[in-house]
Every structure is written in C-alpha cells, then in structure tokens.
NUVO-471193 format. One record per atom (N, C-alpha, C): z, y, x; residue in one letter. Coordinates in steps of 0.2 Angstrom, whole numbers, plus 5000, padded with zeros to 4 digits. Each point is the difference from the previous one (the first is absolute). Layout:
N
ZYXa
...
***
This chain:
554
569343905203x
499750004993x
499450055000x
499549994996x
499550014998x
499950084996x
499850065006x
500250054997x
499450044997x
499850014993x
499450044998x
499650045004x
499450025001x
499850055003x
499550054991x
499750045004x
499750044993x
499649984998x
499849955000x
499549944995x
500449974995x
500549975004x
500549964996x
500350054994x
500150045001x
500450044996x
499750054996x
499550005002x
499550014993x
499849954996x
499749965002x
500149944997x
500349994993x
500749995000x
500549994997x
500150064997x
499950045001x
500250094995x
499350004995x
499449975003x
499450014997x
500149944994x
500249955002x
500049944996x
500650024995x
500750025000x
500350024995x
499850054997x
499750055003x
499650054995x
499649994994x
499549935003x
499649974994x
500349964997x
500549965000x
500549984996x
500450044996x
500050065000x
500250054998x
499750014992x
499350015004x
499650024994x
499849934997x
499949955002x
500049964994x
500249974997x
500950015001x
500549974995x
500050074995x
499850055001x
499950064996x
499649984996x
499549984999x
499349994997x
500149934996x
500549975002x
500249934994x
500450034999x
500550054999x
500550024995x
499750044996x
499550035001x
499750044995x
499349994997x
500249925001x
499349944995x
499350015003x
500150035006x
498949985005x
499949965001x
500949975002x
499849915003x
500149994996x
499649924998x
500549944996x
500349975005x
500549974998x
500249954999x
499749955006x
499649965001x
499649965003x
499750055007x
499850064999x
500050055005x
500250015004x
500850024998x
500550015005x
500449965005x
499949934995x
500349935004x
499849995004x
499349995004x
500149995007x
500250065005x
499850074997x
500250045004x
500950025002x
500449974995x
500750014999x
500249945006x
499549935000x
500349965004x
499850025007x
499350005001x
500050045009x
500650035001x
500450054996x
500350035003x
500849985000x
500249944998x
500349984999x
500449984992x
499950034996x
500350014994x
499849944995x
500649984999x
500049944992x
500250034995x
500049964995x
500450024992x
500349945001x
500749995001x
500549974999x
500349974993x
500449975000x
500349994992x
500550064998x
500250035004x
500450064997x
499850075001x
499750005006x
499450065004x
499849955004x
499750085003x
499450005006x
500349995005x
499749945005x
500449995006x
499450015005x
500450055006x
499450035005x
500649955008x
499449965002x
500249985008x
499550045004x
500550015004x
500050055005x
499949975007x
499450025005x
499849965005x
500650015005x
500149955004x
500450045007x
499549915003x
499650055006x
499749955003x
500449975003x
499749935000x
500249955004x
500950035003x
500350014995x
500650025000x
500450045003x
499850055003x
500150055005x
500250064995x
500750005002x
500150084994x
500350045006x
500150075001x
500650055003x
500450014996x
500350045002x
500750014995x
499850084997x
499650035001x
499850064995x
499749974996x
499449965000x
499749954992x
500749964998x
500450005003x
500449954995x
500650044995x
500150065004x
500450054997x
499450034992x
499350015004x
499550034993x
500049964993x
500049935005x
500149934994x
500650004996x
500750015002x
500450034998x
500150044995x
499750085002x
499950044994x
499650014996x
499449945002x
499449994993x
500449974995x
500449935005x
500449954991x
500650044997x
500250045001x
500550054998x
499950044993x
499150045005x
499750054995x
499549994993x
499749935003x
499649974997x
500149924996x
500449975002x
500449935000x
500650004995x
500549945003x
500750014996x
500349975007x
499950045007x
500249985005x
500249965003x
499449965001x
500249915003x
499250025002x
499849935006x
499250005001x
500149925000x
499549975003x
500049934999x
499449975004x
500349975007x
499549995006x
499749934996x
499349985003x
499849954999x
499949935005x
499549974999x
500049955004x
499350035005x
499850034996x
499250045006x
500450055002x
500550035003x
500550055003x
499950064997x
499950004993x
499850064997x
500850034995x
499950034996x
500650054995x
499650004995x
500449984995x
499950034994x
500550044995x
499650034996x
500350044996x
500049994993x
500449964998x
499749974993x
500150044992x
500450075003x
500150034992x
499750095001x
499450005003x
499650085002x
499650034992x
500050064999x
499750004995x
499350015003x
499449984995x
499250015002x
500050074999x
500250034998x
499950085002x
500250035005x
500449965006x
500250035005x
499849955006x
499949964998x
499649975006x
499550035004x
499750045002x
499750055002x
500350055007x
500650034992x
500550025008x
500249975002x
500249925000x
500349955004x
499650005006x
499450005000x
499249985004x
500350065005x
500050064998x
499750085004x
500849975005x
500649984994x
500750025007x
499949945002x
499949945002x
499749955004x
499650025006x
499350054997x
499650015004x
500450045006x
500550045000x
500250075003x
500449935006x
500149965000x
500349975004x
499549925000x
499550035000x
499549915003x
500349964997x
499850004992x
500149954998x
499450004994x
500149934999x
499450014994x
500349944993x
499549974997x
500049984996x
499249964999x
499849995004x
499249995000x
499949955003x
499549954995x
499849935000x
500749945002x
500750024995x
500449975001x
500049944992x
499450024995x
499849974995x
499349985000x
499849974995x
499149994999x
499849965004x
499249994999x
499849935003x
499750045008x
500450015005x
499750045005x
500549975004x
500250035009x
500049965005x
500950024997x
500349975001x
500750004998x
500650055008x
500550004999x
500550065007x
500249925005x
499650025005x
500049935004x
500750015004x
500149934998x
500949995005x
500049945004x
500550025002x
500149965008x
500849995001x
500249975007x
500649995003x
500350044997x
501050015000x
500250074999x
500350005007x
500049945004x
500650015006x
499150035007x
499450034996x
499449985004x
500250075007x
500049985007x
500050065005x
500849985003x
500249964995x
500850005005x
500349915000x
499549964995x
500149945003x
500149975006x
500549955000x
500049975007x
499449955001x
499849974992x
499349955002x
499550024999x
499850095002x
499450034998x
499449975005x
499450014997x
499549985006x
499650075000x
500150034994x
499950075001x
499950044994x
500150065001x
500350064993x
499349994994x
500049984996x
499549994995x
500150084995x
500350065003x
500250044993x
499050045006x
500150015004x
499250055000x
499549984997x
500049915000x
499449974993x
499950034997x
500749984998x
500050024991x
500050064999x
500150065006x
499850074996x
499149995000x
499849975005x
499350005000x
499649994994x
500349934997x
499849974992x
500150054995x
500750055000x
500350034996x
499550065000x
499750035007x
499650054999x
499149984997x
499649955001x
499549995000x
500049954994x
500549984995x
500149984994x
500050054994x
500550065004x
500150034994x
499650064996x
499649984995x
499450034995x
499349995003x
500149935003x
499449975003x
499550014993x
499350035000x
499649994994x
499749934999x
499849965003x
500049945000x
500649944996x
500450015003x
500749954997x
500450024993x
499750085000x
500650034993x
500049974996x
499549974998x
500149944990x
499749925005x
500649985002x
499849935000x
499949944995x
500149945001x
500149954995x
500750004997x
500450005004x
500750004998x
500350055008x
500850004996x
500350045008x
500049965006x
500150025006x
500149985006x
500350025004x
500349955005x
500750015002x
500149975009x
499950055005x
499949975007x
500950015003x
500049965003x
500850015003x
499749975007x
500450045006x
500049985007x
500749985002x
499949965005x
500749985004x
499850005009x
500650015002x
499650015008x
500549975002x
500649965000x
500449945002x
500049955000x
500349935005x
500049944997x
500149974994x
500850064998x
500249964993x
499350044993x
500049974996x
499550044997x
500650034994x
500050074999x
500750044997x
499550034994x
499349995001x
499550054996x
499849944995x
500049954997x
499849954994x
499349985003x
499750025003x
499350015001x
499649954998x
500349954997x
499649924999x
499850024992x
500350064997x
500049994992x
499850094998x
499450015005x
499850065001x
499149995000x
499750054994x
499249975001x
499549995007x
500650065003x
499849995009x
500750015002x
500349955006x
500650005004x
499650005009x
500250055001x
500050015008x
500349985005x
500149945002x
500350005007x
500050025009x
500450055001x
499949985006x
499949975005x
499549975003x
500149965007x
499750015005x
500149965006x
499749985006x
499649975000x
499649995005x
499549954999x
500349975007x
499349955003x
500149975007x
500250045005x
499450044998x
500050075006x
500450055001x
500849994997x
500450054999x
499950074994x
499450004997x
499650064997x
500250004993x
500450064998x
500149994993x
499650014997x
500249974992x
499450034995x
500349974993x
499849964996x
500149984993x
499849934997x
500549994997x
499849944998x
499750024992x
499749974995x
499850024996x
500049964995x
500450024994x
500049944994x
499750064993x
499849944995x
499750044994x
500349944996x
499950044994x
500049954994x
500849984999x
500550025001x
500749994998x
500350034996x
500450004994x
500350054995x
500449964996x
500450054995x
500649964994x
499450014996x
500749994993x
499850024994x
499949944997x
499550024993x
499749934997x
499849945003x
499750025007x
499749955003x
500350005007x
500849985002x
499849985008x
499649995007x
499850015003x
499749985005x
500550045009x
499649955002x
500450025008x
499450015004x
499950055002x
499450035006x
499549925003x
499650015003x
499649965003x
499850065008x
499949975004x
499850025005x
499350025000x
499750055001x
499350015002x
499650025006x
500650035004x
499950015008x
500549995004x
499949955006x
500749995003x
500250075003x
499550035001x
500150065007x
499250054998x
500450055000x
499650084997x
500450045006x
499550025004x
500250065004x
500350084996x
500450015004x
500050074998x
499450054997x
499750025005x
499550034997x
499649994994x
500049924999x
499849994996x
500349994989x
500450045003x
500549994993x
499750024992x
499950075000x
499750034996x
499349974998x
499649995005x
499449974998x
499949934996x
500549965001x
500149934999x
500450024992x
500550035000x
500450014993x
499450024995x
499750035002x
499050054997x
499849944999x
499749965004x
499549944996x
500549954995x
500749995000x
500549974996x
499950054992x
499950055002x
500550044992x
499049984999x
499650025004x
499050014998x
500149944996x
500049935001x
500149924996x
500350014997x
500650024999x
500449984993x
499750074995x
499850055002x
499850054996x
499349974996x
499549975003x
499549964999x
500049954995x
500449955000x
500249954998x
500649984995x
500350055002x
500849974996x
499750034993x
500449954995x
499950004993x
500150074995x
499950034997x
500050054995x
500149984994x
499949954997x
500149994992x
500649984999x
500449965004x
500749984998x
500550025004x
500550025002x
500450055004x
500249965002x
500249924997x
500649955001x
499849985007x
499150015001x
499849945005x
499550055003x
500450085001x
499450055005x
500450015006x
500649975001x
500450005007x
499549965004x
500050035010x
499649975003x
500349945001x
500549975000x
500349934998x
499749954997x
499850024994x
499649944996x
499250045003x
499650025002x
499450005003x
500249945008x
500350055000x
500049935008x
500349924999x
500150004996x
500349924996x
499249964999x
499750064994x
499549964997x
499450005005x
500050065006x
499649995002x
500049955006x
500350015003x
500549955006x
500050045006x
500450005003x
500450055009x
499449985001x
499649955005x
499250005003x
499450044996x
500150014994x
499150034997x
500150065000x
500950044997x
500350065004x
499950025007x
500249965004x
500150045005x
499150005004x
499749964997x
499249995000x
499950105000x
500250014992x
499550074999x
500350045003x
500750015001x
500450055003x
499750015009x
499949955003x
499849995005x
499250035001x
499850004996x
499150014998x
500050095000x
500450014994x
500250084998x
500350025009x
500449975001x
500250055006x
499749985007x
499549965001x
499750005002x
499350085001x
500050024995x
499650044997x
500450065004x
500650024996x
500650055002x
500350035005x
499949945004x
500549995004x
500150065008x
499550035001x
499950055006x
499750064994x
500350024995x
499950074996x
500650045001x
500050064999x
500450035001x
500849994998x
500249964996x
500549954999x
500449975005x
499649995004x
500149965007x
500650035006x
500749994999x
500650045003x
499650025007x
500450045004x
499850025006x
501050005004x
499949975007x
500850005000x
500450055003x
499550075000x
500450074997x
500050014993x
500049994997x
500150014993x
500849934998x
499949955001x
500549955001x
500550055005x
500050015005x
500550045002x
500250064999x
499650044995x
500250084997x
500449954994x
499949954998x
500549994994x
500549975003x
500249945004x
500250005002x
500950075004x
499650055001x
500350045004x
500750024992x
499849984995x
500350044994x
500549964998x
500249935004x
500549955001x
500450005005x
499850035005x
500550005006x
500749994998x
500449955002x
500849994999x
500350085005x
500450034993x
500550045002x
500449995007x
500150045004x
500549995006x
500649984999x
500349975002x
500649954999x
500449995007x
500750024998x
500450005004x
500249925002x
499949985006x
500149945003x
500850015003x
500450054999x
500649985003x
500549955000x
499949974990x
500649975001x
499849914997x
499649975005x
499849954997x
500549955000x
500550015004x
500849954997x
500450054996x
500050044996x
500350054999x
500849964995x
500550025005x
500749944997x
500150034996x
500150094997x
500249984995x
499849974994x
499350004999x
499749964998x
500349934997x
500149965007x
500249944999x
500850014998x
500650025001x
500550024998x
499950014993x
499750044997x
500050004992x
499749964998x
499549975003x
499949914996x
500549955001x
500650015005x
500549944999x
500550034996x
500050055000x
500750034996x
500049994992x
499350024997x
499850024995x
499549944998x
500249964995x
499849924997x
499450034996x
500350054996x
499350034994x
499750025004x
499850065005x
499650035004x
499749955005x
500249935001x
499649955006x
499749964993x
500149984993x
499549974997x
499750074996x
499850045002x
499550054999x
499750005006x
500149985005x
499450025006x
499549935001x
500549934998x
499749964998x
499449994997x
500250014995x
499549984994x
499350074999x
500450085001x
499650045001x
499850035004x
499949975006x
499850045007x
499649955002x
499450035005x
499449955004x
499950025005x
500149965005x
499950025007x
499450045002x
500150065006x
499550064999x
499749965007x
499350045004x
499849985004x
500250055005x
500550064998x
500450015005x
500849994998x
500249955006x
500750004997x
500750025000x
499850085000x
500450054998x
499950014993x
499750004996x
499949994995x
500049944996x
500050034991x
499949944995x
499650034996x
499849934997x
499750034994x
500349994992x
499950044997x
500549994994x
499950004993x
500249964996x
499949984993x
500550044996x
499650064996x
500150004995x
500049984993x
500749954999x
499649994996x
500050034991x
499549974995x
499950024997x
500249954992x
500549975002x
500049944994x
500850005000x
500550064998x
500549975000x
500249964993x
500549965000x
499949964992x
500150044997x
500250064998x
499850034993x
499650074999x
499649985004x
499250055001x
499449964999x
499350034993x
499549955001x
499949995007x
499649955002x
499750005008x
499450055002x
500050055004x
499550045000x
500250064999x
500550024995x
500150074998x
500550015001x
499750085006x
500650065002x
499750054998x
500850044999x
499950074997x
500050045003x
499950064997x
499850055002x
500650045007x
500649994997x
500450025005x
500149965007x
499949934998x
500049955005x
499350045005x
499549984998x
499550045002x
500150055005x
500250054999x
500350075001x
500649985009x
500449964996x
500349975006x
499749945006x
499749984997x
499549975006x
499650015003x
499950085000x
499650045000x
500450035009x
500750024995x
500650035006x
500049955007x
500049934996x
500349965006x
499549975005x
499450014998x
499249995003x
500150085004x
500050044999x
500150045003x
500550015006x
500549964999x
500450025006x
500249915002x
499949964998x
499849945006x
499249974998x
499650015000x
499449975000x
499450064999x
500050065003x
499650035004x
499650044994x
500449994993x
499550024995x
499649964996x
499849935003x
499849974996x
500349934995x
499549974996x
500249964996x
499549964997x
500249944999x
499249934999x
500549974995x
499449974996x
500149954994x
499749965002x
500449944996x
499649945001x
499649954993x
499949945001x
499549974997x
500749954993x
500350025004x
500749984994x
500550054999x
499550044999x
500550064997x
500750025003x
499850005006x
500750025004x
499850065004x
500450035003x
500150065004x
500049985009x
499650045004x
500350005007x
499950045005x
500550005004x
500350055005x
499849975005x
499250035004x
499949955008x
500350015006x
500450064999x
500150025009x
500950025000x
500449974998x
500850015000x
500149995006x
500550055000x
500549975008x
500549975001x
500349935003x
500449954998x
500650085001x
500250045003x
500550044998x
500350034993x
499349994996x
500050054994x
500049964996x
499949925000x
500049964995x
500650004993x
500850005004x
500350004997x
500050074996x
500050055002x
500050084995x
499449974995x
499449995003x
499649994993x
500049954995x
500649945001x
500349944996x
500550054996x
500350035003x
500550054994x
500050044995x
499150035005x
499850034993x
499649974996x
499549945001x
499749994995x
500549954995x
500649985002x
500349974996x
500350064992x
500150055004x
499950064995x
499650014993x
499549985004x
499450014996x
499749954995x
500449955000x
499849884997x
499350015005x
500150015005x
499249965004x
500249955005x
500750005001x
500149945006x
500549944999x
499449984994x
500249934997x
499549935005x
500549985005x
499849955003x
499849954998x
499150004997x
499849934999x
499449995003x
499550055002x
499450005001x
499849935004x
499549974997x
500049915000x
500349974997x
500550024996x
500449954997x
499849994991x
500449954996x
499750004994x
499950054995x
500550055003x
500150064995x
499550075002x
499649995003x
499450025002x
499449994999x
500050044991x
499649955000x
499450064999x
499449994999x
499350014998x
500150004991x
499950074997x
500149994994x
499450074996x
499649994996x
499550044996x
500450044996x
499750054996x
500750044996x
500049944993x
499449984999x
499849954996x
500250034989x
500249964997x
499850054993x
500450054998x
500550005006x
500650074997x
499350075002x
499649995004x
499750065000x
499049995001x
499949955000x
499449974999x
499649964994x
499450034999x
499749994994x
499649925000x
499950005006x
499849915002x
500449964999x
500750025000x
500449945003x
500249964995x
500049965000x
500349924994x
500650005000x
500550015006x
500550004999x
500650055004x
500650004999x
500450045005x
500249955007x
500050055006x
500050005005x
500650015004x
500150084997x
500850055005x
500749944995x
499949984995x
500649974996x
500049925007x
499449955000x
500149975002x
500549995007x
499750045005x
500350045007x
500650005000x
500350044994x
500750015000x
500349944997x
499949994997x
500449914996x
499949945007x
499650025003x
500049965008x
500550025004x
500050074999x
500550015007x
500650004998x
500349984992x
500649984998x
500249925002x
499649975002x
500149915002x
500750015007x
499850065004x
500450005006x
500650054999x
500549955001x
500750055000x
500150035007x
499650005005x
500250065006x
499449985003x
500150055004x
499649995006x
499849945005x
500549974999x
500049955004x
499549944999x
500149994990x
499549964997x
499350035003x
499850045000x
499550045002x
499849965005x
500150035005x
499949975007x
500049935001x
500449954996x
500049945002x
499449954996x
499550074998x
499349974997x
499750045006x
499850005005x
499850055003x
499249965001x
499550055003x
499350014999x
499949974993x
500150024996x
499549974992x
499850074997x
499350014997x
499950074997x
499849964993x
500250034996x
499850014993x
499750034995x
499350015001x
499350064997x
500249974992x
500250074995x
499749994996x
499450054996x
499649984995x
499650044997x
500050004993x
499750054996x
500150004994x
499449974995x
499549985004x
499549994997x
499549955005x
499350004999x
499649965003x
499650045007x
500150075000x
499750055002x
500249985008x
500849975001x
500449985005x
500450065006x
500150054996x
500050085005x
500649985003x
500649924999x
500649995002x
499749935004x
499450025003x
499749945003x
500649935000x
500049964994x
500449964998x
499949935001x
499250005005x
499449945001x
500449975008x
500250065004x
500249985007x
500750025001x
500550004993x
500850015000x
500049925003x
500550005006x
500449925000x
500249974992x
500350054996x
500149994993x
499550054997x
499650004996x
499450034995x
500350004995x
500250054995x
499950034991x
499750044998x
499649964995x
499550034998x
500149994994x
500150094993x
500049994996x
499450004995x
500249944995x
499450004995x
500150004994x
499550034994x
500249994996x
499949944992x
500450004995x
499949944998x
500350014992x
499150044996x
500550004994x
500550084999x
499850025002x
500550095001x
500749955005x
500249975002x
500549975003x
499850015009x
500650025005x
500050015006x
500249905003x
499549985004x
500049955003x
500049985009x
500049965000x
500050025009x
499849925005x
499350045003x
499849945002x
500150005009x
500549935001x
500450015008x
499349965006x
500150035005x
499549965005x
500649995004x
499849955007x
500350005006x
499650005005x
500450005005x
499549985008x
499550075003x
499850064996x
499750045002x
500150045007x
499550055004x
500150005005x
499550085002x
500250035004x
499750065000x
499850055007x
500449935006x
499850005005x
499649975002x
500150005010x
499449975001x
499949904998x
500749984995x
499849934998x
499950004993x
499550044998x
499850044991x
500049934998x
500150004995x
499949964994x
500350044993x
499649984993x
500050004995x
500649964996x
500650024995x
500549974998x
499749934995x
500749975001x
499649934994x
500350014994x
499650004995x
500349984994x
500649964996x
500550045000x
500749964998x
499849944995x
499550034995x
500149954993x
500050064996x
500149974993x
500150064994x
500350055001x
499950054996x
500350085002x
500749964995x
500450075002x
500750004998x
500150084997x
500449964992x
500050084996x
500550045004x
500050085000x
500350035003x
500850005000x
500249974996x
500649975001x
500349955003x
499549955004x
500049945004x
499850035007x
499850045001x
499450005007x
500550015006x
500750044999x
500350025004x
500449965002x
500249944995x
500449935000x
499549955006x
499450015000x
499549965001x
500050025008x
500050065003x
500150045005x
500749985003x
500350004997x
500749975002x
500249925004x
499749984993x
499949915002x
499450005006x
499350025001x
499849995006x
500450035006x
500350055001x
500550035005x
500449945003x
500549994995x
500449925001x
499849955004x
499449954999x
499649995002x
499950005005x
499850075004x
499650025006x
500949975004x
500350024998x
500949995002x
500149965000x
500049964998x
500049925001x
499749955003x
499250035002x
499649945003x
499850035007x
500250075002x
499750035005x
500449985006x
499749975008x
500249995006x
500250065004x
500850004999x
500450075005x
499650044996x
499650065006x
499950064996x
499350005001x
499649924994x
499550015001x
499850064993x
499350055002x
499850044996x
499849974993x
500250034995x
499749974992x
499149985001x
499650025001x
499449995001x
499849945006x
500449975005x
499949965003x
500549954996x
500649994995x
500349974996x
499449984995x
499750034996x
499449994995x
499549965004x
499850015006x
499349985000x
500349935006x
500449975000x
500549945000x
500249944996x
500350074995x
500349934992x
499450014995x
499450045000x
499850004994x
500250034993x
499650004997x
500150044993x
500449964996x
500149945002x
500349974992x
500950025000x
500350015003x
500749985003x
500050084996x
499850064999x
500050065000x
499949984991x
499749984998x
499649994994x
500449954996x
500349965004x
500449944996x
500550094997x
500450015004x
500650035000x
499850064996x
499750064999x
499950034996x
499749994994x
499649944998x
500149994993x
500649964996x
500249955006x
500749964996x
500350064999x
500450065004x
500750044998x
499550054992x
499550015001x
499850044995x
500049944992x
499849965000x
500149944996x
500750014999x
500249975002x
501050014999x
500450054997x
499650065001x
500550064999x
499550024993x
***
C-alpha cells in the first residue's frame, strides 16, 4: 500500500487548512452561495436533502485498518454512526455538520486520508480490481498505475474545472472486475505480440442520462507512455467538450458527436506534441511504485490444509459460505474473501461504526492489516489462510457480514436514493429490502445464482442501473415514485447497456414486476444457465409478456 511521504502529507494538512478558512468565510457571509459551491465540491462536500454529505476518498480501494478504525470514530463523532461505501470504493457520510467538516478533513489528514476531488467537474478517485495483485487471472498488478494517475491527477491546474466530472478506472486481469467499458477512460492491461506489457485504451464510456459503452482508441500504449497519452485525452476533451449544457458536457457525448477516428485524430496529434516531456514514466519510477505493492510474505505451509477441508465437510453453513464468498488466491495456501455488505436487513453499502472498529480487529489479525472495497459495495480480505478461514466465518457472522451471496441476486448495487438524496426521484434502500423479502432462505438465493440487480434513484445512475443484469431506475411522475425496469445489462468484459422493459411501474407494482421476471429466468433457463445468457437467448418479450400480465391482474 501506498505510503505518504512529506509532500504528501502536507499536501492534504495544507489543503484542509484552506478549507478551513473557506467554509469560515461562507458562514460568515464573504462567500456567497455560488462561491462556495465549487470549492465545497473539490473537496468533496454536498448539501443533501437532510445535510451535508462529504465522500471520502479511499483510493482505488485500498484502506488499513488504522484508517478504518479513524473512519470509525469520524461517523461516531461526527455522523449517527454508519458510513456508506460506494460504487467508485469511496465512504460516505451523509449526516456531518458543515461546521465540522473541517475537523473531519484535519482527522482524515492525520491518517492519509483526504476528501479531495471526490466531487466537481475534475479527475474523479480512480478505481480498479478489488481482487488486483492476488488474482489468479492477473496479467499484472494495475494498483502502482493508478497511484501514478492518483498522484499526477490530483489538483492538476489544468484539469481542476473541467466540462463535467471524469472518471478513469484500470484493470490488470482477464476478467475485467473494474467496469471499465463505462468509465470516460477504461484501462486495460495487456500483452502485445512481443510479450510487452502495456494498455489498451478506451474513452468515451459512462451512465447516467446518456449511456454509452467505451470505444477503443489505442490498442496498445506502452507503459512509459501512460501519463502522457491520458494528458493529450483530458487536453481534447478540456478543448472541446461542451460548457453550456451539462447534460451533453460528458466526454461521452463529445466523442459520439465527434466520432472515435476525428478523436483519436487530435489526441494523437496533442500527444504526439507531448509525448517525450517530462511526463513521460521512466522504469525506475514504474518500479519505485511499484516497490509500495509488493505482496506480503505468506506462509506457503498449508496449501492442502485438512483441517480446512474437514470443516467444509462437517459444517454445511460454513462450506456454502466458502462457496459463494471465497476466490481462489494465486497462492493456494490462501483465499480471498468477501465481506459481505448486503445482509437482508442492512441498506446495501452501510456499515457502522462499530462494525468498522471490528473489521478493523479482524484485518488485523488475519489479513495483515489491510482492507479493499469494491465497485459493489462490498468488502475484501486478500490474503486469509485456508487455516483461519473458519475462525474468521465465526466472527464475521457475529457481526451480519457473512451473509453468503456475493454474485447472487441479493447483491445488489443500490444508491442511497431519496431517503437521503436531493436528486433522487425515487426511494432506493425501501426497494432492496422488499426484494430481498421475495426469498424465503438462502437457498432461494443461490438457486438464482450470478444475477446482479443495480438499482438507482434517479437519472444521475450512482446504482449503475444501465449494466444491472436486472436495472431499477427510479423516476418520477407527478410527485408519484415510479420505476423504470431494463434487462440484459453488463459490466464486464461482455459490457452491454440494459433493455428497456416497457412502461415504468408505480412503486407498488415494480417489485411484483421483479418477481415475475425472476420466475421466468426459472422457468426458461438451460441447467444452470446464467440469467444474462437466459435473456440474450429468449429475448425480451417472454420477460415483458409476464410482468405486465401479473401487474394487470393484481
């Protein structure tokens, strides 16, 4: 992990000090109004529908367990004790007063942490893999990139007021675990002919109001060449992308209207110009970052470790917990392991404070101190010992985190939506739980196994509800809560955008509607074929007949 030195940490002390004084200076009427607002969002800070909700960076999802303990006792002192991971591996805090945000910033800072450029039209907390450095399909560790982007991004003078926000995600695996198709830049790692790593390169992908799924602009970008090339992308879109309308200032709709070829035309041109400036990696620098990922030392003793396998046969709950929440490690003395974060009677996303404090304990004594978030809001331990898996099933069952579903429907992707959002058209956390009442055990669970369920409370899409296998997207209609269903969406490496069910469903039908497509998936699917290879077989109508006949009816 990525450890400050004394640039870094002035930085961040300096940066909260001037947010010090300028939230001072708008309580005591210097700033208006219109003043403040950009500088409240650099630094993370919204006005919410009930307060001020401040997200909190944790890069590309890397936390220890002293920041998670601090995060702990910020929502305690500051909060009403819960925090609320996101879909960009961030925390938020949705009930802080604007008079103490400040101190929130200084005790963040004491432990490298910030709040800076996690809001605004500037480079967004770049995320990536969570399983990244311990995969088994890695081609290689993508987290020194993204400190690279994370360092040479953050309070770039150049990028600070872009046209709209922007959002780079990397993946260094075959499977792609980082979205990257629906990211304004997605980075992949690859090989070329020559064996030679380096990057594939897409632009122009995103939710929201307007869909789109990335386009290719370079098959292969050498390493050295990263920085420089991401410089001539952000130079074009700073240049070019729209300023009068927000709806249509995403580099998305530039690269739409401009087309991949007339882009990739001037980004080529621009870095062409750039490309041997001081920007340009060196591969001491690549391996000084590098050096701040090295995988912990690992006991290789017990790579058939029987007791292990003995408490998987003995123990039916603790073998569908290793299941469902356990991924093969690239050493196989080890696992990796889900926490999860979605049990049915918890929004999805929010742990509290004292959970926090305990995951803090248990990171500590099996996973070396550390702790990763991921892109659906769940929790992960990279380096367990098959010996200590059962002790740590016991204790987080302690805690409601070792609810085994992680892939399955009750996993879902959910925005806090209008119980705590000013955007949101409709409720979000109500719908989640009225879904996860369709299943009378766990078993129903499972027996939907791979289906994810994104939903969002508005157009904005923070429940990326575009590339849910099942999509809900609340809108609204007449002060009235509605809900408009997709299907077919996709968020890996076979991205696709959800289909339009038909008309939205008043909020007293949508979850009948979700019911009857499930049904459906159960009835037409071959053995244990995936819901998403079920849909893109039978089509949308078989899905569509059935949830409006049973709504019709009832």
């Amino acid at each position: 992990m990525y450890q400050y030195d004394a640039f870094d940490q002035t930085l961040i002390e300096e940066r909260a000090a001037q947010f010090r004084q300028q939230t001072t200076r708008y309580l005591d009427g210097t700033l208006t109004e219109e003043q403040y607002l950009p500088l409240r969002l650099m630094n993370g800070l919204y006005i919410q529908l009930h307060a001020p909700m401040l997200r909190i960076a944790i890069p590309y999802g890397q936390l220890n367990s002293v920041q998670l303990r601090k995060l702990a006792e910020i929502s305690e002192k500051y909060d009403k004790g819960f925090g609320h991971f996101t879909t960009r591996q961030n925390l938020q805090l949705n009930w802080p007063e604007l008079e103490q945000v400040p101190d929130i910033l200084d005790e963040l800072a004491s432990v490298q942490m910030h709040a800076i450029q996690t809001s605004g039209n500037c480079i967004r907390n770049v995320t990536t893999d969570h399983l990244a450095g311990v995969a088994q399909d890695e081609i290689e560790d993508p987290r020194p990139y993204c400190e690279i982007i994370r360092q040479w991004s953050t309070l770039h003078p150049e990028f600070a007021f872009l046209p709209r926000k922007f959002k780079i995600a990397v993946n260094g695996a075959e499977q792609d675990r980082a979205a990257i198709q629906v990211h304004d830049i997605g980075l992949q790692i690859v090989k070329n002919e020559n064996g030679e790593v380096g990057f594939s390169v897409l632009v122009g992908g995103g939710l929201g109001r307007t869909p789109i799924l990335g386009k290719q602009i370079r098959g292969f970008l050498p390493k050295e060449d990263l920085l420089t090339y991401l410089e001539a992308i952000l130079r074009i879109y700073n240049l070019h992308g729209r300023r009068d309308n927000k709806y249509k200032a995403r580099i998305k709709i530039l690269v739409k209207e401009m087309g991949i070829d007339t882009f990739r035309d001037l980004v080529e041109q621009e870095w062409n110009r750039i490309k041997d400036s001081s920007l340009k990696l060196t591969a001491e620098e690549i391996q000084r970052m590098q050096s701040y990922f090295v995988s912990r030392t690992l006991d290789d003793s017990a790579i058939n470790d029987e007791q292990f396998q003995r408490q998987y046969r003995s123990n039916s709950e603790f073998a569908i917990w290793v299941d469902k929440n356990l991924v093969e490690h690239k050493n196989p003395s080890y696992k990796i392991v889900y926490l999860s974060l979605k049990a049915p009677d918890v929004p999805p996303g929010d742990v509290t404070s004292e959970q926090m404090r305990q995951i803090a304990e248990l990171a500590d004594q099996f996973n070396g101190g550390h702790i990763r978030s991921t892109h659906r809001q769940d929790l992960v331990f990279s380096d367990v010992k098959l010996s200590d898996c059962f002790e740590l099933w016991q204790a987080l069952k302690e805690i409601n985190l070792a609810t085994p579903n992680i892939g399955q429907v009750t996993d879902m992707i959910c925005c806090p939506g209008l119980d705590y959002c000013a955007l949101a058209n409709a409720t979000s956390i109500p719908i989640a739980k009225e879904i996860n009442l369709l299943f009378d055990s766990i078993d129903d669970v499972h027996d939907l196994n791979n289906l994810t369920i994104n939903i969002s409370g508005c157009m904005n899409a923070c429940g990326h509800h575009d590339v849910g296998h099942i999509g809900i997207l609340g809108v609204d209609k007449k002060g009235e809560e509605w809900y408009q269903i997709t299907l077919g969406g996709s968020a890996s490496n076979d991205a696709s955008l959800g289909t339009r069910l038909g008309p939205s469903f008043h909020r007293r039908d949508v979850v009948n509607a979700i019911d009857s497509i499930l049904n459906v998936y159960v009835e037409e699917r071959l053995a244990e074929e995936p819901f998403l290879d079920t849909f893109r077989r039978i089509g949308l109508e078989p899905f569509k007949k059935r949830a409006y006949e049973v709504n019709q009816a009832a």
